[in-house]
VOBA-786990 format. One record per residue (C-alpha): residue number from 1; residue in one letter; x, y, z. Coordinates in steps of 0.5 Angstrom, whole numbers, plus 500, padded with zeros to 3 digits. Layout:
residues N
[NUM, 'a', [X, Y, Z]]
...
end
This chain:
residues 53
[1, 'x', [535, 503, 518]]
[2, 'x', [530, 497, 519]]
[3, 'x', [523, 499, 518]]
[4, 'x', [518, 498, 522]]
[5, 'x', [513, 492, 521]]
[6, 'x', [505, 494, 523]]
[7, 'x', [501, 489, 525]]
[8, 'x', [496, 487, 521]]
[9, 'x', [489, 488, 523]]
[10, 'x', [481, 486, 519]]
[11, 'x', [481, 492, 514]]
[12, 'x', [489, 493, 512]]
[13, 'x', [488, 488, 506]]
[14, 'x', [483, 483, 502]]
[15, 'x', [485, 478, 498]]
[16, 'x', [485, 478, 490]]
[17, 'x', [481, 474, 485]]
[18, 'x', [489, 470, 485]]
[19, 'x', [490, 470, 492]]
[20, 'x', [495, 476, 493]]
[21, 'x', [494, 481, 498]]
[22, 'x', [492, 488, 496]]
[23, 'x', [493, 493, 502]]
[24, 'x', [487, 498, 503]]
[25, 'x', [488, 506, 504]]
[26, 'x', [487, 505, 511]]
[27, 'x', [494, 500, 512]]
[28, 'x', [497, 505, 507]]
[29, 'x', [495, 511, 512]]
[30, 'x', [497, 507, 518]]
[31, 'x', [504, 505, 515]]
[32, 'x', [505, 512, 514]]
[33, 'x', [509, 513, 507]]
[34, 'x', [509, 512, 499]]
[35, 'x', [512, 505, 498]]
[36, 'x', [513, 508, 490]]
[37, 'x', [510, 502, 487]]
[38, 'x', [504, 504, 485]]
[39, 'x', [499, 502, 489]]
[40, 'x', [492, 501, 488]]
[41, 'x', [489, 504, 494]]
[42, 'x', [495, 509, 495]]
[43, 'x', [492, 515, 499]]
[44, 'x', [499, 519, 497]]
[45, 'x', [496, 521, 490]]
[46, 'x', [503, 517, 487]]
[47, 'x', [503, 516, 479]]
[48, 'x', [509, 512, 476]]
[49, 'x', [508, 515, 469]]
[50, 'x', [508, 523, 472]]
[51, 'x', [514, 521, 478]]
[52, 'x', [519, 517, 473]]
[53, 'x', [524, 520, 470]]
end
């Protein structure tokens, strides 16, 4: 099953000091669910720690 691109638009992300691309809490809400990689800005409370098996 393919996942759905969403566009992004002024506020999804800003630029790091090194040049990455970090997501913001509003493209996370907007993408709809928790990618499980422990994003800075993830609205979906995910900790790698307390999820790891």
């Amino acid at each position: 099953m393919m996942k759905k691109i969403i566009p992004l638009e002024e506020g999804d992300f800003y630029l790091s000091k090194d040049g990455y691309k970090v997501f913001t809490r509003q493209y996370h809400l907007k993408r709809g669910y928790c990618c499980e990689s422990s994003c800075r800005h993830c609205p979906y409370d995910y900790d790698i720690k307390r999820n790891s098996q």
